[in-house]
MARVEX-901371 format. One record per residue: residue number from 1; chain; x, y, z of N, C-alpha, C in turn. Coordinates in steps of 0.02 Angstrom, whole numbers, plus 50000, padded with zeros to 5 digits. Layout:
<recs>
NUM|A|X|Y|Z|X|Y|Z|X|Y|Z
...
</recs>
This chain:
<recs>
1|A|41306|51860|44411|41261|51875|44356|41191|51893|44380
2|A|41188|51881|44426|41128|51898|44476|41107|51974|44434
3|A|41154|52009|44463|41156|52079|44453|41111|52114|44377
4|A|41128|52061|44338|41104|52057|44265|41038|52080|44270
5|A|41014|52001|44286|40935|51965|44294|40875|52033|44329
6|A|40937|52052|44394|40883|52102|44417|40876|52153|44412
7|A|40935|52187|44349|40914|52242|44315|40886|52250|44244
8|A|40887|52171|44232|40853|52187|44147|40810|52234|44127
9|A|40769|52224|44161|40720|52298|44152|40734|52360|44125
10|A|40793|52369|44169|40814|52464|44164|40876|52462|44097
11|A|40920|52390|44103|40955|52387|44022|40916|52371|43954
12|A|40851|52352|43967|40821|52350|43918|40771|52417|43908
13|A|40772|52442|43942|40710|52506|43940|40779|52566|43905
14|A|40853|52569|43934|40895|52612|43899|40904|52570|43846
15|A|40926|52526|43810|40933|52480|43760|40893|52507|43710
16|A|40822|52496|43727|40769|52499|43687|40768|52563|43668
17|A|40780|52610|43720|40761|52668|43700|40818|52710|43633
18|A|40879|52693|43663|40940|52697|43617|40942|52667|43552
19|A|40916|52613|43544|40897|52589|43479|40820|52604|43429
20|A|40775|52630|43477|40726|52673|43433|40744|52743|43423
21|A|40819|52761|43432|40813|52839|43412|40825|52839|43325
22|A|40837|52758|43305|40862|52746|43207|40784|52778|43193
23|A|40733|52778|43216|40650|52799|43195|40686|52871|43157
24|A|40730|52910|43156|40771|52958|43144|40793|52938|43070
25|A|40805|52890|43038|40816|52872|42995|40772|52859|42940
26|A|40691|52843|42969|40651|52824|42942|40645|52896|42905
27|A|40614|52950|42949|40604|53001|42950|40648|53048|42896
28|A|40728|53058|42900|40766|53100|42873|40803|53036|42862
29|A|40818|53028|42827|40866|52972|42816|40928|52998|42775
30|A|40954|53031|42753|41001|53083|42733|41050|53119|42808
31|A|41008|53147|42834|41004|53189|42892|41043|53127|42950
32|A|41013|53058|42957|41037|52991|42981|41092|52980|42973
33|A|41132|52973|42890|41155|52930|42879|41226|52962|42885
34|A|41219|53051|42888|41265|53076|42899|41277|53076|42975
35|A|41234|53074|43002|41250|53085|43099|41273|53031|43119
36|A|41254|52938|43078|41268|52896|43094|41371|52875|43057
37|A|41361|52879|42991|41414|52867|42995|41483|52928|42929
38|A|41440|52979|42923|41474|53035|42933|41495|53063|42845
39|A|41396|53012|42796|41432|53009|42766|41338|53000|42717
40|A|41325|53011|42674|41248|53013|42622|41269|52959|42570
41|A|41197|52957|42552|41189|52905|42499|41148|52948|42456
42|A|41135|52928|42389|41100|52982|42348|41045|52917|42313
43|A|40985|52967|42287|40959|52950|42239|40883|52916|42297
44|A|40814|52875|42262|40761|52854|42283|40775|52794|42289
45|A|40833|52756|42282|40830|52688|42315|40860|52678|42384
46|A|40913|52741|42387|40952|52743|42444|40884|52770|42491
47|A|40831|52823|42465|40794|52818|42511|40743|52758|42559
48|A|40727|52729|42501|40677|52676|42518|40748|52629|42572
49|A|40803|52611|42556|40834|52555|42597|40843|52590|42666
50|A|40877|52642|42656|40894|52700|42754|40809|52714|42788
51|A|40764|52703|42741|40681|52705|42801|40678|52658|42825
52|A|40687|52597|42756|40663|52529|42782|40717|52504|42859
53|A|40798|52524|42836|40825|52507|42886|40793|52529|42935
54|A|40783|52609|42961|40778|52658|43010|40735|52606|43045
55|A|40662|52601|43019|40606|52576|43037|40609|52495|43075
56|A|40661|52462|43025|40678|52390|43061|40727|52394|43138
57|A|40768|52446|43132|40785|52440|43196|40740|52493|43237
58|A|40714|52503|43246|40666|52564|43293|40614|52506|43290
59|A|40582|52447|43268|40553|52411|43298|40581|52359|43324
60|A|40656|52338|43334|40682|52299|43364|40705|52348|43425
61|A|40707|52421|43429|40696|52455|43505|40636|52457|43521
62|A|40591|52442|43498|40529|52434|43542|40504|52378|43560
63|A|40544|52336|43534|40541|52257|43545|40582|52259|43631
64|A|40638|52291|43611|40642|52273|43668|40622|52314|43740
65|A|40571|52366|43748|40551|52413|43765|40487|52372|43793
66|A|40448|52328|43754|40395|52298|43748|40433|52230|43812
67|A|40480|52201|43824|40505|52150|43824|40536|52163|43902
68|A|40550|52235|43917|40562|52262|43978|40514|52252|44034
69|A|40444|52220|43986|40372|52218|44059|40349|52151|44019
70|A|40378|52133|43985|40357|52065|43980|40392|51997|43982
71|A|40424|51974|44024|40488|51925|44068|40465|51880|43987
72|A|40413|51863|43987|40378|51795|43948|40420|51798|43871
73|A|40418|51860|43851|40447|51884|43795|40533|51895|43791
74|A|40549|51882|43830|40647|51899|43838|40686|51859|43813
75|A|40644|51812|43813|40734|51752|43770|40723|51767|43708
76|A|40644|51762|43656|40640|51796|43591|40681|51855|43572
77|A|40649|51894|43597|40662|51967|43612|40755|51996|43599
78|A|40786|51951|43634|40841|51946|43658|40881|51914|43600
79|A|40850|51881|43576|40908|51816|43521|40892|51851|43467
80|A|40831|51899|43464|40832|51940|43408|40860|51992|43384
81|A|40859|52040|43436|40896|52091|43445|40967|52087|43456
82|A|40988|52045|43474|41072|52017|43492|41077|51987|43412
83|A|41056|51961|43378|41069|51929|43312|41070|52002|43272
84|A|41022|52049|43276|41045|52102|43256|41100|52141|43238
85|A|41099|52160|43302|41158|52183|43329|41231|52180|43312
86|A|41249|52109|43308|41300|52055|43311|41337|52060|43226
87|A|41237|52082|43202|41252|52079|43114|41297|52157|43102
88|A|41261|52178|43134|41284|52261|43129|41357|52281|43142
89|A|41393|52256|43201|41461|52240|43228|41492|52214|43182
90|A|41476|52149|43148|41521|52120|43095|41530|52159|43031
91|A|41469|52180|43002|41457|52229|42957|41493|52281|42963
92|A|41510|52310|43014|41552|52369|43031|41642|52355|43030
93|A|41626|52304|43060|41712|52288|43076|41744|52250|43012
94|A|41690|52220|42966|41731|52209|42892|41721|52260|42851
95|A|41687|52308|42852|41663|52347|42783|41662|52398|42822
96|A|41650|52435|42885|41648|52517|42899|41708|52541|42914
97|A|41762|52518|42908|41817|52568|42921|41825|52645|42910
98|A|41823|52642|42838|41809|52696|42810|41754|52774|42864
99|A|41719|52725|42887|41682|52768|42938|41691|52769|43013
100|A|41743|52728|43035|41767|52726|43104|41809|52834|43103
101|A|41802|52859|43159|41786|52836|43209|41699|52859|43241
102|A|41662|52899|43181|41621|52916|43193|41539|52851|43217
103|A|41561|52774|43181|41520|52720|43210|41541|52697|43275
104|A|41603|52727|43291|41655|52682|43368|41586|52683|43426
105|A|41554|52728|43436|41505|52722|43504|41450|52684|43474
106|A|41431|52685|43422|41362|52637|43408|41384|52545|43421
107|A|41453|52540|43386|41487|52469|43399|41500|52468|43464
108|A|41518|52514|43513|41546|52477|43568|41458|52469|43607
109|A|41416|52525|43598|41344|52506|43657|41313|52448|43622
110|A|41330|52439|43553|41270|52384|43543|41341|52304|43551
111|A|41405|52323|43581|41432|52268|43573|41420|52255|43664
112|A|41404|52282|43705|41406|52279|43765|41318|52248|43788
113|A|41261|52296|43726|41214|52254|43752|41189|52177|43701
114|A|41241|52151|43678|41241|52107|43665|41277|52054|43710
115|A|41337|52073|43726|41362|52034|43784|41303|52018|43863
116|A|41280|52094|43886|41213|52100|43932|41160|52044|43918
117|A|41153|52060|43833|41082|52006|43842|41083|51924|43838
118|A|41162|51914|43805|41195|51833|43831|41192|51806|43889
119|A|41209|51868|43931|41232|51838|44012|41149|51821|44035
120|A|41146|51886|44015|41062|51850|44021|41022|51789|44013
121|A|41016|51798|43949|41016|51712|43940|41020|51660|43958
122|A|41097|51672|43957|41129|51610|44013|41112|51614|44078
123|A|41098|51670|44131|41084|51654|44200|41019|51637|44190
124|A|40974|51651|44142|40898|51630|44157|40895|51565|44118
125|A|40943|51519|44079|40912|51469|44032|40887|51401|44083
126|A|40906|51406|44145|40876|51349|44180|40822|51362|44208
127|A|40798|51406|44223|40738|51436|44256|40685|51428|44181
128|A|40712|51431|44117|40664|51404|44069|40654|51333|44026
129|A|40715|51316|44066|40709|51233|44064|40680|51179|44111
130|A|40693|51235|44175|40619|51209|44235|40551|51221|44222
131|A|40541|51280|44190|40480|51290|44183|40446|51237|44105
132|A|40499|51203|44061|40464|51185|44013|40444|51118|44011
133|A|40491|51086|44076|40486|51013|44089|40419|51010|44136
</recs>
């Protein structure tokens, strides 16, 4: 797990970056919702919810973008974005069928850097249990 620890950096700088491209959503959110899962919502409420989403995850990619140069910030960072994530996966795998197979790559990268930022976790949780004692 070594391997993890001493690339967090560069999985969180692609992470981050892959997850602020939803800022796309904020923006066109129509234009989103078809690229994401192959499929529109109509009317001014569907707009206001696909920005607000867009916007909430494009600052949980810059969270973790932010979190790539700041070690201090990674277990937050991490339990947040992985709780995300995790929501999004379940959300998909009970209720998106209908839109498989065009969500299949968003579920498998955000199911892989959720597994990434566990291991994580776990190889660093004693190094923050030394440091708190």
């Amino acid at each position: 797990m070594n391997w993890i620890v001493r690339g967090m950096k560069g999985i969180l700088l692609v992470g981050g970056a892959l997850t602020c491209t939803m800022l796309f959503a904020a923006i066109a959110p129509q234009a989103a919702l078809e690229a994401s899962f192959g499929a529109t919502l109509a009317g001014p409420l569907a707009e206001i919810v696909v920005r607000s989403w867009g916007s909430l995850i494009a600052l949980t990619g810059g969270m973790l973008l932010y979190a790539a140069f700041h070690v201090e910030s990674r277990p937050l960072v991490l339990v947040v974005a992985s709780a995300s994530k995790a929501v999004f996966i379940a959300l998909l795998l009970v209720y998106g069928r209908p839109f498989f197979p065009q969500t299949a790559l968003p579920l498998v990268v955000d199911g892989i850097l959720v597994v990434l930022f566990a291991l994580y976790l776990a190889a660093t949780s004693g190094d923050r249990a030394r440091q708190s004692a």
